[in-house]
Structure formats: structure tokens, C-alpha cells
N, C-alpha and C positions, 0 to 999 in steps of 0.2 A: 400474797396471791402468786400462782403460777403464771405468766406472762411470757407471749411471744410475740417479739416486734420484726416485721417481716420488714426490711428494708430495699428500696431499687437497690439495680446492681450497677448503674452505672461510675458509682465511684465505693470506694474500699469507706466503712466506718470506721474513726471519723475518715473522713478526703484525705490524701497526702496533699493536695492543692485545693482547688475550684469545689466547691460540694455543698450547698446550704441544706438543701433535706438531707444529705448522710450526716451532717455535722449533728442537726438537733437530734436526729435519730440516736447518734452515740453519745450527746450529753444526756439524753431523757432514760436510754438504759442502762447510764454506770448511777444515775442519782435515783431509781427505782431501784436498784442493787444496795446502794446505798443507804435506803429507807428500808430495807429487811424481806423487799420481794426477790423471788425468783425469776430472771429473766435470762429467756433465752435468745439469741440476737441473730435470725437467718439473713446471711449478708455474705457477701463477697469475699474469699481465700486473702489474707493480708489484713482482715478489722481485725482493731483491737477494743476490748471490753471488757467492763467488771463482772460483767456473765459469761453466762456460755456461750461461745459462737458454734454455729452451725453452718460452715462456708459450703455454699451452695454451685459455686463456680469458681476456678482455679486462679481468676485475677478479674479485677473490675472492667467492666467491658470499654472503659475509656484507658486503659492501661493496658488493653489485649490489642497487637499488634496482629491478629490472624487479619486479612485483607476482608472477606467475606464472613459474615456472622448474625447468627439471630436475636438482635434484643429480646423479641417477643416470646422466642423459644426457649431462651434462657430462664426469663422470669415464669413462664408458662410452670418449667422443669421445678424452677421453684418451690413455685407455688403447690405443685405437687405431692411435694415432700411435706410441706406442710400443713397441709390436708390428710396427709397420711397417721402424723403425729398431732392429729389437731386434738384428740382426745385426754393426752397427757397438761393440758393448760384449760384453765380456766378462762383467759383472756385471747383473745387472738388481736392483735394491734398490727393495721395495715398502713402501710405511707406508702403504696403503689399505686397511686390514683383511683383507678375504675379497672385494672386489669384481673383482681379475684374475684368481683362479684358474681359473675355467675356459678364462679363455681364452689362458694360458700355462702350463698342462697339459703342453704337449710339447716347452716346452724348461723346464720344470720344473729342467734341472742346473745353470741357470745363474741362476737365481732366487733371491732371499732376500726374506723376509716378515717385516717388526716387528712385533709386535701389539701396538698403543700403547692398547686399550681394556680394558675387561672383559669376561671370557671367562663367568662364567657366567649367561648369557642361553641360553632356551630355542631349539633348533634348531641354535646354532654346533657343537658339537660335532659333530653329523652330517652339517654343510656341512664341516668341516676334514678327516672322515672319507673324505668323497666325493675330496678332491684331495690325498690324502696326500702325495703324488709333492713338493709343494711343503716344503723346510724353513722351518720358522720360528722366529724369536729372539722371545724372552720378555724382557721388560723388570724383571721380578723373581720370584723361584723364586715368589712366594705366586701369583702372576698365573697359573701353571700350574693351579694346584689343581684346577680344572674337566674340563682338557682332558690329565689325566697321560699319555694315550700317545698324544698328538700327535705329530708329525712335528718335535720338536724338537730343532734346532743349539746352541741356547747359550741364555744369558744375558746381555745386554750392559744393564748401568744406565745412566740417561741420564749427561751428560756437560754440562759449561757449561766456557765459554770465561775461565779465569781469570782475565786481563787486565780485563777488566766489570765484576769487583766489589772494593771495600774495604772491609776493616774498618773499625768505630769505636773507639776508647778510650773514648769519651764519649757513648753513646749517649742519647738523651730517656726520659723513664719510660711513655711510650705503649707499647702491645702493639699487633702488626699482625695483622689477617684480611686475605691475597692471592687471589684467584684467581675466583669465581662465587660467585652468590647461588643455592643449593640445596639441598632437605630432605640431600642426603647430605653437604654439606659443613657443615652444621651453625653459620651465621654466628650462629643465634642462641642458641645454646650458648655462644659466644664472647660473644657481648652478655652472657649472663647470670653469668657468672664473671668480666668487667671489673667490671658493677656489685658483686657478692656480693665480691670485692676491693678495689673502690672505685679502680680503676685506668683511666686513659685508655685506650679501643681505637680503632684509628682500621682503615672498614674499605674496601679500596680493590677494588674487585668488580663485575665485570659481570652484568646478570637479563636469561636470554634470557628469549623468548616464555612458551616453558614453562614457566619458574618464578615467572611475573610475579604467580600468585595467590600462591602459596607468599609471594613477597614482600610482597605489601599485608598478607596476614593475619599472619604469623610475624615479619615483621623491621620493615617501617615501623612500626608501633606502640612500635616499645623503640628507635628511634632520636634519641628525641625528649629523651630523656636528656642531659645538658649533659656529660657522663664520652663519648657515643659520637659519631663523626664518622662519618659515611659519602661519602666523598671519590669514589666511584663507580669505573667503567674506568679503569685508568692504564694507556700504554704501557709499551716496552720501555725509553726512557731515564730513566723517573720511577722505576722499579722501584728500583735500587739504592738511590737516595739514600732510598727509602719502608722499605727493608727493614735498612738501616745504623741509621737512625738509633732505628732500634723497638728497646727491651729484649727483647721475646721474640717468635717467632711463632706462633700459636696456630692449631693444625693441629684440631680437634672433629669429623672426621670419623666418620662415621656408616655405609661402606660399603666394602668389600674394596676401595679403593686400587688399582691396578694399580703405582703408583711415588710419584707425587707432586712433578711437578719443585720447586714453590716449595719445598718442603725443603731443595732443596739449592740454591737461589737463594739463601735466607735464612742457610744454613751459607757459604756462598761470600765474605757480607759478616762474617761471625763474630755471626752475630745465632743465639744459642741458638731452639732450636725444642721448642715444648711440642705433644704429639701422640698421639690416642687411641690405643690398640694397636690397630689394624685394618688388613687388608690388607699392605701394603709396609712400614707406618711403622717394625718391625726391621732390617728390611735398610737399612733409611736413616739409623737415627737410632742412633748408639752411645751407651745410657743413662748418665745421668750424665757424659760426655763435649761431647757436640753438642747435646743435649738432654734434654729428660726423656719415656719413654713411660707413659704416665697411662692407668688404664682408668674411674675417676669422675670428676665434676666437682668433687668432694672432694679428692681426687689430683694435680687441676691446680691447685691454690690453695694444695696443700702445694709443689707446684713452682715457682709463684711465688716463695714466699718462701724457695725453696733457688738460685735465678738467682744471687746471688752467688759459690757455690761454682763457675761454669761460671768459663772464659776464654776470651773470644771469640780470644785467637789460636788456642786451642784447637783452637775451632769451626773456622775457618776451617782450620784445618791438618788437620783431620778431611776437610772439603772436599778441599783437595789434593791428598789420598793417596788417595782413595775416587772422588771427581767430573768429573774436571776434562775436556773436551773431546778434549784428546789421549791417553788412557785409552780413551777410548770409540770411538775412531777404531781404535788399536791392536787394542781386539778384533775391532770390526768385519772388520779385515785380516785378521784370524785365523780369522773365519769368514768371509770370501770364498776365501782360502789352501785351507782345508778344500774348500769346495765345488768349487773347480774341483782337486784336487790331482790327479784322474783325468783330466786335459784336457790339452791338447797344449801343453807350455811357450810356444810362440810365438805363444800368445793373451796373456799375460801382458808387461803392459809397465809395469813398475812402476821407477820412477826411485831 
């Protein structure tokens, strides 16, 4: 199939750092390259890909230093272009929330929508109302809840690229916090169940703008503890060896989840994952198996000291059956298959 994955522009495909939708966005179109399709990848000046990129903006808007700037006009620009060239693909593949709908409305049959955020925010529902015509793939059944009689295709769970990560036999007795510094991600929840355990956390995590008070007030004050490391943003090649070598990952989420990739970044290495029950964290986490699903912070300190019963090949092999890149590609084809199944064979060129 001819295939175009229109990516946000706020970080470069994959992230040089922080990025959970650009990241799947560049594992689903080097392993759709990989499977014999044609993929073309509009995305930010600096991705790298087994397709074709199409850089639509000179650098990622979280790497653009200009003081004043239009997200919306960028992606607007985008989206433009490809509209322009939408005749040369059979597939059009969006992960830009709700910002193309209206105005690929009328080739709506050839279109596919991810929704890689949280759906219940006031107003979405009556924007996804307005341009039904469009289907969309959900990223885990909980992620629907808001929007039940959406216009939705499937469910396809993220996916990572096997080959990226290894187990440890021997891991360090550190617990690891991945991903942002934010009331909903709960870092200092984590801080306070290392110390109440008395166990190393090491926490590796980007504070945007907006949560920079969040941070002075809630997190830099209990960092100052000789038990906590705050090692800041890591990229994408620091990741594995941060996430191998931690005993557990401690997930204290605070917020309906829509998926959660570091879950299954952290299963991928065979590193067990400890994680509130909120949002996605069932569909991710097989209890007692990959990890433990905790609803107190009582809960989690009894799950600490059950980590031995896990086996990270376990873990990891939970991964494999459940995660793994070409899984997610697979479905992906099965809902492009679907949408055009009404469309004339000889658009279809699939190797």
C-alpha cells in the first residue's frame, strides 16, 4: 500500500528526548517499510526513517527557539500539503488529534485517525460528533470511555521495536520514574514510597513550562534526600540501559492514562512494572506476571517486597506476545484492509 503518516510536529520522529506519539509514529513507519509498504512520513526537518520524510517545518517546534510561534499554523501548513498530495496514497494515516478533520471530511474513506491523547476533555466529543465521516483507532478500550459512539475502527496498542531492548539477570536495586514531571504523573508519590521503603529512586524526567511551579513546590523540595537522584530528560539511547538496569518501574499515576508507553518500554527490558490502577494500566500490565497493579501507596510497598516472585524473562516475554512493533503494524494493515475493502483493488500495492 501507498501510506502517509502525518505526524505532530512538536518533537522530530523518532524524539531526540521526551516524545511518546512521535516515537510510535517512527516505530509503526520503519516496520510498515519493513513489511513491503510504501511509506511516506510528514514530520518535522531532523526525522529519521525507513521512508520517505517529507519535513514540513525547519525543526521541531519544541527545538525552535523563535520566542513567538504558531503551533496551529504550522500544523494547519502541514496539513496543507498534504491535502495537496493526498491523491498519490491510498491510505492517509493521522496522529494529530482532531486538527485535519474538517478539512479531509470528503475523502473521509481513505483516512485513519489515532487518538494518542485523552478523550475526556470538555467539547471533544461534539468536535468528533461534527466529522463522524472520519474513523478512528483508539489506543486502549479505557481510552474510549468518554467518547462510546464515536466513529470507531479498532484498537491497536502501541508497539516497540524488539531489537532495542534487553533484559538484565542482574539488575541494581534502584526503582526507576520515566517520562515528565506532572501533578498527573505523580513523581512525588514515587519519591515518597522510595523513602517510606528506604530504597534508591532514580528519577529521569522532563518539566515543561507548565509544570515548572508544580515542580519547585511538590518535587524539588524531597529531592534533596541522599536515597533520590533526579538525572533530568534522558533520550532515546539512554532509555534502555536506565530502564534494564532499575529493579522496578514505578508507574503512581494519578489520571485516566490513555496507554502508557514507558510500560511497555520497561516490560521490553524485563524490568517488572509497579502501577496505580488508572486508566490503561489493565490492558498493559498482566498482575502478578509483568507487574503488580496497586490501588494505595500501602499496596506498592507490599509489591516491592513481592519483586522477587516476578521473572524478568517473564516480563520480557509478556512484552513479546503482547508489544512488540510488528503486532502493531499487523493491525494497523488490518485496519487500512478494512477501510479500503470497498475501493477498487488497483489502488492497492502491497508487496
Amino acid at each position: 500500500m501507498r501510506i502517509a503518516q502525518v505526524a505532530p510536529l512538536f518533537e522530530t520522529v523518532p524524539p531526540r528526548l521526551y516524545g511518546g506519539t512521535e516515537r510510535v509514529v517512527a516505530t509503526l513507519t520503519d516496520e510498515l517499510v519493513s513489511m513491503g509498504h510504501q511509506v511516506t512520513l510528514f514530520a518535522a526537518a531532523g526525522s529519521h526513517t525507513k521512508g520517505r520524510l517529507c519535513p514540513t517545518i525547519e525543526r521541531a517546534l519544541r527545538l525552535d527557539s523563535t520566542p513567538l510561534k504558531s503551533e496551529v499554523a504550522a500544523h494547519l501548513a502541514m496539513l496543507e500539503e498534504v491535502r495537496r498530495v493526498a491523491d498519490r496514497f491510498d491510505v492517509l494515516h493521522f496522529h494529530t488529534e482532531l486538527l485535519h478533520l474538517p478539512m479531509f471530511a470528503e475523502i473521509a474513506e481513505k483516512c485513519v485517525t489515532t487518538l494518542h491523547g485523552r478523550l475526556d476533555i470538555a467539547g471533544l466529543e461534539r468536535a468528533y460528533r461534527c466529522w463522524n465521516v472520519h474513523g478512528l483507532v483508539s489506543i486502549s478500550e479505557r481510552q474510549r470511555t468518554p467518547m462510546p459512539r464515536a466513529n470507531w475502527l479498532a484498537t491497536v496498542p502501541h508497539g516497540l521495536a524488539a531489537g532495542e531492548y534487553r533484559e538484565s539477570s542482574a539488575p541494581q536495586e534502584y526503582l526507576a520514574f520515566l517520562g515528565r514531571i506532572s501533578p498527573e504523573k505523580a513523581p512525588d508519590v514515587a519519591i515518597r514510597i522510595a523513602l517510606k521503603a528506604q530504597v534508591p529512586l532514580k528519577i529521569a524526567a522532563k518539566v515543561d513550562p507548565v509544570d515548572r511551579a508544580y515542580f519547585e513546590t511538590a518535587v524539588r523540595p524531597l529531592l534533596a534526600h541522599p536515597l533520590i537522584e533526579f538525572i533530568g530528560e534522558i533520550g532515546e539511547a539512554e532509555k534502555p540501559g536506565f530502564l534494564t538496569n532499575a529493579r522496578a518501574l514505578v508507574f503512581p499515576i494519578r489520571w485516566p492514562e490513555p496507554f502508557g508507553l514507558v510500560m511497555i518500554e520497561a516490560m521490553a527490558c524485563g524490568t517488572p512494572v509497579i502501577a496505580m490502577d488508572e486508566g490503561a494500566v489493565p490492558e498493559v500490565i498482566e498482575h502478578g506476571r509483568s507487574g503488580f497493579i496497586v490501588r494505595t501507596e500501602d499496596e506498592v510497598l507490599e509489591a516491592l517486597g513481592a519483586l522477587d516472585r516476578l521473572s524478568r524473562r517473564v516480563v520480557r516475554a509478556s512484552f513479546e506476545r503482547r508489544f512488540t512493533a510488528r503486532r502493531m503494524a499487523h493491525d494497523y494493515v488490518n485496519v487500512y484492509h478494512s477501510l479500503l475493502g470497498s475501493r477498487p483493488s488497483s489502488l492497492m500495492q502491497v508487496v
